[in-house]
PAZAPA-4460 file (N, C-alpha, C; in steps of 0.05 Angstrom, whole numbers, plus 32768, in hexadecimal, padded with zeros to 4 digits):
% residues 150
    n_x    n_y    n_z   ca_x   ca_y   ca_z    c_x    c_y    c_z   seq   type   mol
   81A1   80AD   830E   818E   809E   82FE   8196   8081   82FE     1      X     A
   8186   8073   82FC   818E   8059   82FE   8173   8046   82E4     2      X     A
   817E   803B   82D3   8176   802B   82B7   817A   8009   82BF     3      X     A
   8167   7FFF   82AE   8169   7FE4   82B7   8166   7FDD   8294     4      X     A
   817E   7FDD   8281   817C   7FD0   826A   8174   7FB9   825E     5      X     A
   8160   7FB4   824D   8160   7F99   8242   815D   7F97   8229     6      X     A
   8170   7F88   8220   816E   7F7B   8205   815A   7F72   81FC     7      X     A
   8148   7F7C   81EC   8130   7F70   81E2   8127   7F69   81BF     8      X     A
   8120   7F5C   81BB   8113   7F51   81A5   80FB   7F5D   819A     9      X     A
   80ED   7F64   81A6   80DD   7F71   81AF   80C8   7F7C   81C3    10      X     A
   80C2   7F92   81C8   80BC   7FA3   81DC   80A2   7FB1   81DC    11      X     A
   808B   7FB8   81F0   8070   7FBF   81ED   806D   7FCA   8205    12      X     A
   805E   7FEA   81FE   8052   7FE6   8220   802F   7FFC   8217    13      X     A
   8021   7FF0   822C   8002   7FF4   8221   7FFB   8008   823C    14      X     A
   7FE9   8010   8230   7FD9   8023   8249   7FBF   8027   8242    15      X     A
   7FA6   801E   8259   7F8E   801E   8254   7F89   800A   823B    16      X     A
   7F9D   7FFD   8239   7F95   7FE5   8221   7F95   7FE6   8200    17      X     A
   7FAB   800A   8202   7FBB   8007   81E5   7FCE   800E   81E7    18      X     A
   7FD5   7FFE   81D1   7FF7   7FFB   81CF   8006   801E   81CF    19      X     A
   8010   8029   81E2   801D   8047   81DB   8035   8044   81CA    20      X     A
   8041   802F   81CD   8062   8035   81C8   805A   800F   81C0    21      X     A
   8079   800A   81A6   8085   7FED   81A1   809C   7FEC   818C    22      X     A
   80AD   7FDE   8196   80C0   7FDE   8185   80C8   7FC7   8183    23      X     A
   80DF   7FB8   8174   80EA   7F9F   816D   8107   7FA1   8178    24      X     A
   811C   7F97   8166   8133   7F8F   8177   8141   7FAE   8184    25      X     A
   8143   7FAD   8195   8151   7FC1   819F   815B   7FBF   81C5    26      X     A
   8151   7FD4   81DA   8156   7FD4   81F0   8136   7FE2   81FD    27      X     A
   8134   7FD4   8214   8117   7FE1   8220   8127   7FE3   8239    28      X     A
   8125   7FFE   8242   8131   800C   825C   8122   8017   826B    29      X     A
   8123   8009   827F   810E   8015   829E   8128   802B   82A7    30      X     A
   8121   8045   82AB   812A   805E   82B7   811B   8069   82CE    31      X     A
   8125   8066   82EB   8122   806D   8301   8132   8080   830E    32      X     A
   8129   809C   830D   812F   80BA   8316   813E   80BD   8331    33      X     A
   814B   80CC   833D   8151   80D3   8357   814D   80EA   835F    34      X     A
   814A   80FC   8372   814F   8119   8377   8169   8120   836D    35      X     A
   817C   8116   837A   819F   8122   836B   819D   8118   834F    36      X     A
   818E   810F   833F   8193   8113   8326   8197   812D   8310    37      X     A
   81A4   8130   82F8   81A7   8145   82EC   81AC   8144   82D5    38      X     A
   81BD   8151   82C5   81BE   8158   82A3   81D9   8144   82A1    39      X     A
   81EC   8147   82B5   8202   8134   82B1   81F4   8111   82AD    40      X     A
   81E8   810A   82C8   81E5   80EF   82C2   81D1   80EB   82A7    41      X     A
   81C1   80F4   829E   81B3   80F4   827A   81C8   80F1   8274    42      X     A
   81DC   8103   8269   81F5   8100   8259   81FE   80EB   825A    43      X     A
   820D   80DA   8271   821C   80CB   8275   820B   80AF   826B    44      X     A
   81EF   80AE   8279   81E6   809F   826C   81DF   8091   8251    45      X     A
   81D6   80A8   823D   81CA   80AC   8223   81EA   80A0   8215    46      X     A
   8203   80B5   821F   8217   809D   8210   8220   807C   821E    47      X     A
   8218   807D   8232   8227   8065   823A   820B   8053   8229    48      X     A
   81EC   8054   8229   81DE   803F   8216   81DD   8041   81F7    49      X     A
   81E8   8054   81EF   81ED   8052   81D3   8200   803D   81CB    50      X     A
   821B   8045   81E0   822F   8038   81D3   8235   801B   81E2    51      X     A
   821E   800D   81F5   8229   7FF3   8200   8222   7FE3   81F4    52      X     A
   8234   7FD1   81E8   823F   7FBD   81D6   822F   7FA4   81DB    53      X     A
   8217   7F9C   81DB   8209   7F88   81DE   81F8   7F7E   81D1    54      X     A
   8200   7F81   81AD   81EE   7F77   819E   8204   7F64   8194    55      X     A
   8200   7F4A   8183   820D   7F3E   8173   8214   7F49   8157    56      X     A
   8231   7F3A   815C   823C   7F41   813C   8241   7F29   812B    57      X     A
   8245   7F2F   8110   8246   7F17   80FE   8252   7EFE   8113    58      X     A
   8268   7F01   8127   826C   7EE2   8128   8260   7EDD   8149    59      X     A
   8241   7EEA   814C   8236   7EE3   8162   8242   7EEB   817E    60      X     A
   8256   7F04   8176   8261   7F05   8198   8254   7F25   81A0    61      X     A
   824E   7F2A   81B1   823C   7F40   81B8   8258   7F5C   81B6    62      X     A
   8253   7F64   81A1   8262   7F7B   8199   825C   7F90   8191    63      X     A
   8243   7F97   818D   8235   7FA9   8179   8222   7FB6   8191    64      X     A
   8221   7FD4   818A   8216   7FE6   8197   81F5   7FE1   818A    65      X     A
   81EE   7FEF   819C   81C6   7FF7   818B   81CB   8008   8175    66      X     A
   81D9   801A   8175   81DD   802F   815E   81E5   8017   8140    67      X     A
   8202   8006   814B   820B   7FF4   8131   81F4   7FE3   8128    68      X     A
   81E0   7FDC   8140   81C8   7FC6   813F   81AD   7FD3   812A    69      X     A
   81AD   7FED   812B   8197   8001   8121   8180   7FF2   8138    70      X     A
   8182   7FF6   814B   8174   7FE5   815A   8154   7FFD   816C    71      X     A
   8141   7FFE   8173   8138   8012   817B   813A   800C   8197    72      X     A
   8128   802A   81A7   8127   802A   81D2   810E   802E   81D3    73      X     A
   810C   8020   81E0   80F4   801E   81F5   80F7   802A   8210    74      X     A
   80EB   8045   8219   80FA   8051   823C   80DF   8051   8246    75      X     A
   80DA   8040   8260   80C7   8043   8271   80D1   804B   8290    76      X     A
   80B5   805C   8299   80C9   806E   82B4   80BE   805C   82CA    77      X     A
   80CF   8055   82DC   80D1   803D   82EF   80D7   8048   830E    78      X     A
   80CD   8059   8313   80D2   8067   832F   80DA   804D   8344    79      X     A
   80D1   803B   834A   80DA   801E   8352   80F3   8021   8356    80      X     A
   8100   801F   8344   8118   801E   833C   812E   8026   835C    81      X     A
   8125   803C   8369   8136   8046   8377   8127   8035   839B    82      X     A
   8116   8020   8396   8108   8019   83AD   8122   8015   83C5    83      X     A
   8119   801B   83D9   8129   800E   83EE   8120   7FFD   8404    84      X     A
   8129   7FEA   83FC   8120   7FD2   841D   812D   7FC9   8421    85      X     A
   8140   7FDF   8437   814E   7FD9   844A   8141   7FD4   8469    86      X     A
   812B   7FE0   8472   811D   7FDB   8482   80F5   7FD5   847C    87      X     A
   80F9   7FB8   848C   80D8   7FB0   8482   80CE   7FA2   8465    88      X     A
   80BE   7F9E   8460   80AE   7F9B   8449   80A8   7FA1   8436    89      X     A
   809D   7FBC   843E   8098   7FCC   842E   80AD   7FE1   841C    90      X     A
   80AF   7FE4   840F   80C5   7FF4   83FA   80C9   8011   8409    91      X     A
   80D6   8022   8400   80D6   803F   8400   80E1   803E   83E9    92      X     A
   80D4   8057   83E5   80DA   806A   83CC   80E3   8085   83C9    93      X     A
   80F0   8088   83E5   80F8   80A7   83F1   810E   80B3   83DD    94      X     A
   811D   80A2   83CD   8128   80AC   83B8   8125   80B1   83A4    95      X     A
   8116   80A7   8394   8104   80AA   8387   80FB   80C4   837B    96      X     A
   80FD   80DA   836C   80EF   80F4   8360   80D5   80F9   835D    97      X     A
   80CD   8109   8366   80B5   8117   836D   80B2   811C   8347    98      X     A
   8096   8118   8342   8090   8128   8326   80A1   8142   8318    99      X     A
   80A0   8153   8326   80A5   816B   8320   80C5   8169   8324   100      X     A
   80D6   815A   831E   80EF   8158   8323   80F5   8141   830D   101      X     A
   80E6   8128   8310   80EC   8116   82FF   80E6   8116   82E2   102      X     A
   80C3   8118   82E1   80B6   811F   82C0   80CC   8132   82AD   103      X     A
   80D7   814B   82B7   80EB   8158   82A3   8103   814A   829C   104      X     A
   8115   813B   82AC   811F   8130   82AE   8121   810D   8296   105      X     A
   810E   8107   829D   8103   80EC   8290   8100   80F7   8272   106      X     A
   80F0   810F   8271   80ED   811C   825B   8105   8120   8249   107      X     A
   8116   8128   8258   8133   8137   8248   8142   811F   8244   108      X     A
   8148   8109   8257   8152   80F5   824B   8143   80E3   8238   109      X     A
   8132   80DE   8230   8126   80D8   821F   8127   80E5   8204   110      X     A
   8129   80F9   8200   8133   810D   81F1   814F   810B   81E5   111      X     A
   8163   8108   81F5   8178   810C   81F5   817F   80ED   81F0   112      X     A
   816F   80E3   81F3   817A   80C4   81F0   8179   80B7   81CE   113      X     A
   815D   80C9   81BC   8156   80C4   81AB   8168   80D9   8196   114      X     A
   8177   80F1   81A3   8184   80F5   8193   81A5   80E2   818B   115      X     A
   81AE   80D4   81A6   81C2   80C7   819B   81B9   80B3   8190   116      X     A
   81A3   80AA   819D   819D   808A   8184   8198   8098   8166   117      X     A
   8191   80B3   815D   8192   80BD   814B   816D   80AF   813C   118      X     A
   8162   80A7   8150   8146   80A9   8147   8130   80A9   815C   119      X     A
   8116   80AA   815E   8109   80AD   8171   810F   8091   8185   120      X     A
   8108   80A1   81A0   8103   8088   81BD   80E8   808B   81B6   121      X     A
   80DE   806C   81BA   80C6   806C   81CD   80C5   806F   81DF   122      X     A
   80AF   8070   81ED   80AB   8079   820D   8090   806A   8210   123      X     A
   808D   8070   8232   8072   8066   823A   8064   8087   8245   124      X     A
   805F   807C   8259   8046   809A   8262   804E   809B   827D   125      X     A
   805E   80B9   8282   8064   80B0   829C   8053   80B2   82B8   126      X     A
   804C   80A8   82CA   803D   80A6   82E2   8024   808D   82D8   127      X     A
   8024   807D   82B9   8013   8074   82B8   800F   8059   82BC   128      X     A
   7FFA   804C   82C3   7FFB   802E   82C0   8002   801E   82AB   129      X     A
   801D   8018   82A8   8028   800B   828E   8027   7FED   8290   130      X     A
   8018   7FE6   827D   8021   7FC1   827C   803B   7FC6   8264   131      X     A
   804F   7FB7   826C   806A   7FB1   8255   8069   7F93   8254   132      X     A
   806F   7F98   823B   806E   7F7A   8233   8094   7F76   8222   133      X     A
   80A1   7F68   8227   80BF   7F61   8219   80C2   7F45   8213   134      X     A
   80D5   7F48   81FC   80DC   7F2A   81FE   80FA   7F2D   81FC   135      X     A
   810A   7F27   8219   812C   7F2E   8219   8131   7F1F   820B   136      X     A
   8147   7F2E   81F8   8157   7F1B   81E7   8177   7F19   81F7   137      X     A
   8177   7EFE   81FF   8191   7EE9   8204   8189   7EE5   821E   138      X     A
   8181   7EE8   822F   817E   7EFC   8239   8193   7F14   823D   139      X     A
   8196   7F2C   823B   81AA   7F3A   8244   8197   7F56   8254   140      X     A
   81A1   7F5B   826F   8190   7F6F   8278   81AF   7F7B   828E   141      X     A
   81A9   7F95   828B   81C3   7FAD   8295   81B7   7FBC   82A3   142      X     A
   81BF   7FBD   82B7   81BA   7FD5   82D4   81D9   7FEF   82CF   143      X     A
   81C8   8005   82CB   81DC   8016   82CE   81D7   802B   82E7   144      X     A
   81E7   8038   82F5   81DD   804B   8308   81F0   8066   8308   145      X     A
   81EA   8078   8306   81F7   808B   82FB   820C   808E   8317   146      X     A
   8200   8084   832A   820D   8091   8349   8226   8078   8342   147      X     A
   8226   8068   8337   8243   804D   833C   8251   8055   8321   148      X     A
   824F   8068   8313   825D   806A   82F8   8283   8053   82FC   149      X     A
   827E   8053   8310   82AB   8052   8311   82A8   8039   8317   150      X     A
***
């Protein structure tokens, strides 16, 4: 699995021209599936964004988790994510998860994500035309990939 974190201020994403999902200070995470994905990388993930230390604390140094922040998630599914152009122009997406492999998947971490934040994720709609709208705060934005954990 591979996440593209951002610090946001606030976060929106619309479909057919209403708002599904919005939240305020927290993290809006694009999640892009693989075939070798599984129940381990959710896990590894769901704790490694709970607990990464990138909110400010009283003396402005980025110390504070989302959980210390009460901060909310924003997860939109980003199949992109795994593009490859290594040859040509045009992208591939050969890594990428087929529906029927990814949707449960997306599903369960999403799930599993809102139980460690200890309140609901938003979400978007997956396979749908999403406009997102963010406003990064500091900017701070985090690429994690489950395959480089080390």
């Amino acid at each position: 699995m591979r996440v593209v974190i951002q610090r946001v201020s606030k976060a929106s994403v619309t479909i057919n021209g209403i708002c599904k999902s919005a939240i305020q200070q927290g993290f809006m995470i694009l999640v892009g599936i693989e075939y070798a994905d599984n129940q381990e990388d959710i896990d590894w993930l769901c704790k490694k964004i709970v607990n990464l230390r990138v909110f400010d604390d009283e003396n402005g140094v980025m110390n504070k988790s989302i959980l210390d922040a009460g901060g909310d998630i924003l997860v939109i599914s980003q199949f992109t994510l795994h593009a490859s152009t290594k040859k040509g122009n045009r992208p591939s997406y050969i890594r990428a998860a087929k529906p029927e492999i990814s949707v449960p998947l997306y599903n369960t971490f999403c799930s599993e994500l809102s139980i460690a934040l200890g309140k609901e994720v938003k979400t978007g709609e997956f396979g749908a035309d999403m406009k997102v709208e963010l406003l990064n705060d500091g900017p701070v934005t985090i690429i994690m990939d489950t395959k480089n954990k080390e």
